[in-house]
C-alpha positions as CSV (number, residue, x, y, z in Angstrom):
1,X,209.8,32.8,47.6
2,X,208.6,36.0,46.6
3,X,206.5,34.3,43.9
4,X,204.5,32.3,46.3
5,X,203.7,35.0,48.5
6,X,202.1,36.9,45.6
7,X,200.3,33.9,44.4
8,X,198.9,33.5,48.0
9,X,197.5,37.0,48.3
10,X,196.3,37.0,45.3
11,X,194.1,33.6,45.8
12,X,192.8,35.2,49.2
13,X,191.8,38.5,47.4
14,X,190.0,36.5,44.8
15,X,188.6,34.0,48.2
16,X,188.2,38.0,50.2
17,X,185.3,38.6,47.4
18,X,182.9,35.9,48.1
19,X,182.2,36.5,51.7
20,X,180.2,33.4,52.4
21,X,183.1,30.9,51.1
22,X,185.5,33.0,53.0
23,X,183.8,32.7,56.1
24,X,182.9,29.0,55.0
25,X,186.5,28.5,54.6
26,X,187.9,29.7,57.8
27,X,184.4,28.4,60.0
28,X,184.3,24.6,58.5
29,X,188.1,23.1,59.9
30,X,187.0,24.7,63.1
31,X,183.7,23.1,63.0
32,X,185.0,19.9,61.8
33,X,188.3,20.0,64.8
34,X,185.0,20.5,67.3
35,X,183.0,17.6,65.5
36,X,185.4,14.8,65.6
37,X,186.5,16.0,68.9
38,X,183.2,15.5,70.4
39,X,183.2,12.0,68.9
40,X,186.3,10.6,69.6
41,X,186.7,12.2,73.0
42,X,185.6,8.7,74.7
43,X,188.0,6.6,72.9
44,X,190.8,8.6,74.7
45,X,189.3,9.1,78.2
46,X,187.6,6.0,78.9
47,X,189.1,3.2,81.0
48,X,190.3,0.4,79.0
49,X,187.8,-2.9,79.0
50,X,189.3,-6.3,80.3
51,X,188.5,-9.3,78.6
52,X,188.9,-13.1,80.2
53,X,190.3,-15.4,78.0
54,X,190.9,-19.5,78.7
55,X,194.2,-20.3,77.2
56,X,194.8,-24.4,76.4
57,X,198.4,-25.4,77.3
58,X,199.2,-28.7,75.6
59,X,202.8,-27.8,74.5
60,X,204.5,-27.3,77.8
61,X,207.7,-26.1,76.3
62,X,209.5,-22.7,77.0
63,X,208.0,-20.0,75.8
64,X,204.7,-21.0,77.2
65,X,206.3,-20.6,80.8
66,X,206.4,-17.0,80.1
């Protein structure tokens, strides 16, 4: 475990150097969360659409009773 925790602060010292990609690496998930928030926000708070359909009953048997 204590392997992976060196190898982790090692990548982010390395990442720490170049300050653009480091703020481009924290800044773009939270930009990208806010994106595809914004366009999906509609799907999940509109009202659901009804749609009329004719349905032909020639079979008369059980399970069209239902």
């Amino acid at each position: 475990m204590k392997k992976i925790f060196f190898i982790a602060v090692k990548d982010l010292k390395i990442r720490a150097r170049d300050f653009y990609a480091f703020i481009l690496l924290l800044v773009m998930p939270l930009v990208l969360i806010l994106v595809l928030g914004i366009v999906f926000k509609p799907m999940w708070t509109s009202t659901p659409f009804v749609i009329d359909m004719g349905v032909v009953d020639f079979d008369n048997g059980e399970f069209s009773k239902i």
